[in-house]
MDTraj code that builds the backbone (N, CA, C; nanometers):
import mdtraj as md
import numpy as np

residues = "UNK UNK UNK UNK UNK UNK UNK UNK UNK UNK UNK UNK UNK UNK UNK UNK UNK UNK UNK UNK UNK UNK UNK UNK UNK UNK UNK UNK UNK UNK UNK UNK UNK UNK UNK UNK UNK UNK UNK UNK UNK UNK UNK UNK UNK UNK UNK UNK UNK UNK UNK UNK UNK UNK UNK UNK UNK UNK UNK UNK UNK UNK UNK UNK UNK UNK UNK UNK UNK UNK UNK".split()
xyz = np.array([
    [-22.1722, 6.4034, 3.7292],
    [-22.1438, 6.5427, 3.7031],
    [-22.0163, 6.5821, 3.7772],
    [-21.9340, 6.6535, 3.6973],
    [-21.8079, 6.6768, 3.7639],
    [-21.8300, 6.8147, 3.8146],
    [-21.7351, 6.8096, 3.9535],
    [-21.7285, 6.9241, 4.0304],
    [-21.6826, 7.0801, 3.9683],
    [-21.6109, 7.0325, 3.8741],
    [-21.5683, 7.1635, 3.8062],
    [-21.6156, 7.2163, 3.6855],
    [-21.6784, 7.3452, 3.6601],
    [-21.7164, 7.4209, 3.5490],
    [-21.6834, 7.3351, 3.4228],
    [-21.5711, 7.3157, 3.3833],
    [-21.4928, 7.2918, 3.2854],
    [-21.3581, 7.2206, 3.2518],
    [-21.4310, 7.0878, 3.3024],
    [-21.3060, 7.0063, 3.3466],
    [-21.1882, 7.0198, 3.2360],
    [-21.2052, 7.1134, 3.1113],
    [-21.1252, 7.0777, 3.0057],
    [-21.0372, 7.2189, 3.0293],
    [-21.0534, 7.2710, 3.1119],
    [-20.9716, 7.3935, 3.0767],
    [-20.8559, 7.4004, 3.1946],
    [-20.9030, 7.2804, 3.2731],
    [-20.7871, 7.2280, 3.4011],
    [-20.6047, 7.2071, 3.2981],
    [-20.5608, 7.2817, 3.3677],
    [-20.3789, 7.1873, 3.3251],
    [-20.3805, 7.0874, 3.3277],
    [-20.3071, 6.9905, 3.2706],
    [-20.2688, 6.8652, 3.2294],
    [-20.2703, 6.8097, 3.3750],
    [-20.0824, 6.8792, 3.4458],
    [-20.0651, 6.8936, 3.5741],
    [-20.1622, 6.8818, 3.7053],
    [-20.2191, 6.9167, 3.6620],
    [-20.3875, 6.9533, 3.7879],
    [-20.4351, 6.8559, 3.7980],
    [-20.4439, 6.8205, 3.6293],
    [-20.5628, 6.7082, 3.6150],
    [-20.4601, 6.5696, 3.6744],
    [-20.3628, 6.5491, 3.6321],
    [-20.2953, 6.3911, 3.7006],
    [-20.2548, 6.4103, 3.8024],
    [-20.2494, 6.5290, 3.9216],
    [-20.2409, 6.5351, 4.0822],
    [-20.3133, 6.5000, 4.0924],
    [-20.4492, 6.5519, 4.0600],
    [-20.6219, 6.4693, 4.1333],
    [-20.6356, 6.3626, 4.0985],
    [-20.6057, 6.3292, 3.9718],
    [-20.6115, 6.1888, 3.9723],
    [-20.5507, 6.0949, 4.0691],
    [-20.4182, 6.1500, 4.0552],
    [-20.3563, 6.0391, 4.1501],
    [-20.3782, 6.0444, 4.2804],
    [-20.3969, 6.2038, 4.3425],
    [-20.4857, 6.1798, 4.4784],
    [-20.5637, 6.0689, 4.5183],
    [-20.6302, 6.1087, 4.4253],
    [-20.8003, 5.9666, 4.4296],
    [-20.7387, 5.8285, 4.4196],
    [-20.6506, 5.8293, 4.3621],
    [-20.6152, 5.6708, 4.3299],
    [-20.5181, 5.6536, 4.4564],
    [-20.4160, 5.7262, 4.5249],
    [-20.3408, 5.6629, 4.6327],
    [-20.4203, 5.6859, 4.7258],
    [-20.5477, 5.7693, 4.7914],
    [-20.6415, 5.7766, 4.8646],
    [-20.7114, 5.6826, 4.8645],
    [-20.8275, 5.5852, 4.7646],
    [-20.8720, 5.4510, 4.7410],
    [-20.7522, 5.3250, 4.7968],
    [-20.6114, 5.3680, 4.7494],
    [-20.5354, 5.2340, 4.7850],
    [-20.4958, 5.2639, 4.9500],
    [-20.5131, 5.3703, 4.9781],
    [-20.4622, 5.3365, 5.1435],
    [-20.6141, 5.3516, 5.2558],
    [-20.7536, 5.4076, 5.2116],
    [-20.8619, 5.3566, 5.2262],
    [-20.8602, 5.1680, 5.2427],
    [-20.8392, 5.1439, 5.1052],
    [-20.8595, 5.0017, 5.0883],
    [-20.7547, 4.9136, 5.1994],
    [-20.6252, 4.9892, 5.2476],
    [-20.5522, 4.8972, 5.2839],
    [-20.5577, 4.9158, 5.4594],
    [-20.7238, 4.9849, 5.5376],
    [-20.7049, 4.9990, 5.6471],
    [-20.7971, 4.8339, 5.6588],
    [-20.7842, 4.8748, 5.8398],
    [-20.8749, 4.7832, 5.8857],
    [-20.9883, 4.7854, 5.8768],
    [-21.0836, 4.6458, 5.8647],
    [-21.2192, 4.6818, 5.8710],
    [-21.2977, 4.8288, 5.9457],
    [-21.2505, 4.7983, 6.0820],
    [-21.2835, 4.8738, 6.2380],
    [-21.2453, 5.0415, 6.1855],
    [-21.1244, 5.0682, 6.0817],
    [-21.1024, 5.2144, 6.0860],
    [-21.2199, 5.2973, 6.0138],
    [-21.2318, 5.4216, 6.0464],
    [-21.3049, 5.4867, 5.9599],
    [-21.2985, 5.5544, 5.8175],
    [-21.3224, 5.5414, 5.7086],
    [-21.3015, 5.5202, 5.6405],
    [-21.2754, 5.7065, 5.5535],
    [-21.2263, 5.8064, 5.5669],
    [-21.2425, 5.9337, 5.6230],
    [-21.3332, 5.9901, 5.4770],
    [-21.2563, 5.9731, 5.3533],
    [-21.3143, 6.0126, 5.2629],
    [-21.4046, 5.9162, 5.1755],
    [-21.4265, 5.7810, 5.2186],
    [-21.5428, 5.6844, 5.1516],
    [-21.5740, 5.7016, 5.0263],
    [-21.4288, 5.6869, 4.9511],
    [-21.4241, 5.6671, 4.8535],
    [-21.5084, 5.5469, 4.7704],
    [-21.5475, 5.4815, 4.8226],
    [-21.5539, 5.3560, 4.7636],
    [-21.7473, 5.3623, 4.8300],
    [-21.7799, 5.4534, 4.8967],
    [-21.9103, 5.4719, 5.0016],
    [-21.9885, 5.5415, 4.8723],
    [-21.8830, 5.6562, 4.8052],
    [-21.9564, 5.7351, 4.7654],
    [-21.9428, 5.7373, 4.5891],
    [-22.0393, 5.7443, 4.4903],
    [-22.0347, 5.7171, 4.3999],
    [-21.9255, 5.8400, 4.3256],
    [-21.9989, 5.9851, 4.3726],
    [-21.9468, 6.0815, 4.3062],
    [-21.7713, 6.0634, 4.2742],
    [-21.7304, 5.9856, 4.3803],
    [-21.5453, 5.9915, 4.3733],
    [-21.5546, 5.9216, 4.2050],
    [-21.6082, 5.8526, 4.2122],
    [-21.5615, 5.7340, 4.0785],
    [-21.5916, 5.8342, 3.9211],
    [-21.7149, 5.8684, 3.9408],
    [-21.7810, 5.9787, 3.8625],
    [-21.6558, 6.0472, 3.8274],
    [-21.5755, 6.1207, 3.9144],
    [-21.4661, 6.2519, 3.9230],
    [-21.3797, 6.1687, 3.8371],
    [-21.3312, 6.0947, 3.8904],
    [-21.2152, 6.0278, 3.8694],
    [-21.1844, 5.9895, 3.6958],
    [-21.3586, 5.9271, 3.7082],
    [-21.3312, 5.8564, 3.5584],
    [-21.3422, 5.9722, 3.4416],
    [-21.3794, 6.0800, 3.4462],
    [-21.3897, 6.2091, 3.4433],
    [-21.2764, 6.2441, 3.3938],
    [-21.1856, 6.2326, 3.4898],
    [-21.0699, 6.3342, 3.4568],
    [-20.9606, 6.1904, 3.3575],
    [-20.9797, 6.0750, 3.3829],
    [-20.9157, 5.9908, 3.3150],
    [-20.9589, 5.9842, 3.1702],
    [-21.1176, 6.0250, 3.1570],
    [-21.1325, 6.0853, 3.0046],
    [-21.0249, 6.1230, 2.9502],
    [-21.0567, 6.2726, 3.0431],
    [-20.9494, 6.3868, 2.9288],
    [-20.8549, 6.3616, 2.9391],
    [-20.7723, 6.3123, 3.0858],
    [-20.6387, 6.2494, 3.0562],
    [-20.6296, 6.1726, 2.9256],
    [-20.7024, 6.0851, 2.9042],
    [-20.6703, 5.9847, 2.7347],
    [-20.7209, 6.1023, 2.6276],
    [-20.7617, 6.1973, 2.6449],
    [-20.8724, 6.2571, 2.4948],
    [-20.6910, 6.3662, 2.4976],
    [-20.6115, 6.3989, 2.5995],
    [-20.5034, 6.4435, 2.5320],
    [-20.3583, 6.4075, 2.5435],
    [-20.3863, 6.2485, 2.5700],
    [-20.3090, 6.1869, 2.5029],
    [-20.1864, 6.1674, 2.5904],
    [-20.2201, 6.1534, 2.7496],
    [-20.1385, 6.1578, 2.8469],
    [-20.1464, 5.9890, 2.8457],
    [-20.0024, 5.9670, 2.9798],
    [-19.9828, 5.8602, 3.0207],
    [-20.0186, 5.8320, 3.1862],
    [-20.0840, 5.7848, 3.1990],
    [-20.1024, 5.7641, 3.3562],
    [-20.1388, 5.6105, 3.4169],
    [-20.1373, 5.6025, 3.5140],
    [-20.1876, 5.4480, 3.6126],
    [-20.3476, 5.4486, 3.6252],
    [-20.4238, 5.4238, 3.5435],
    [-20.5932, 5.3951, 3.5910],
    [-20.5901, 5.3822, 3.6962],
    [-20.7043, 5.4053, 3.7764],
    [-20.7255, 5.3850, 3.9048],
    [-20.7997, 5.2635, 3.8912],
    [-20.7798, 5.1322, 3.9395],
    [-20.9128, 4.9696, 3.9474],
    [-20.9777, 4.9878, 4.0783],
    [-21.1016, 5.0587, 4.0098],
    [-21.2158, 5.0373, 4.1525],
    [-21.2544, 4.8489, 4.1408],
])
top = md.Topology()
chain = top.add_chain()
for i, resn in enumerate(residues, 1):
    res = top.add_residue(resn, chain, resSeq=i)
    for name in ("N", "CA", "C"):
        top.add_atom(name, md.element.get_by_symbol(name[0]), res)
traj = md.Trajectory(xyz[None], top)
């Protein structure tokens, strides 16, 4: 379930900042040390992936270009 009312009525704009949030957040998560803490546990917590794949829907349903995020 996505966090927002109506993920379809988000701007285009909106929608590929969060995306890409999540996706350079997962790659610099992924690129700490074991020992660091991991702040937003992306990868801990299911809901991120949920969001994500979410908004990469509607990103493709209107026909945008973007970088998938590879969990």
């Amino acid at each position: 379930m996505t966090i927002f009312v109506d993920i379809k009525k988000m701007s285009t704009r909106g929608l590929k900042a969060m995306q890409l949030a999540i996706r350079d957040l997962l790659i610099k998560e992924d690129n700490q040390s074991a020992s660091e803490a991991k702040v937003y546990g992306l990868r801990e917590f299911s809901d991120w992936k949920t969001q994500a794949d979410e908004m990469e829907a509607e990103l493709d349903a209107r026909g945008e270009v973007f970088t998938k995020i590879s969990w």
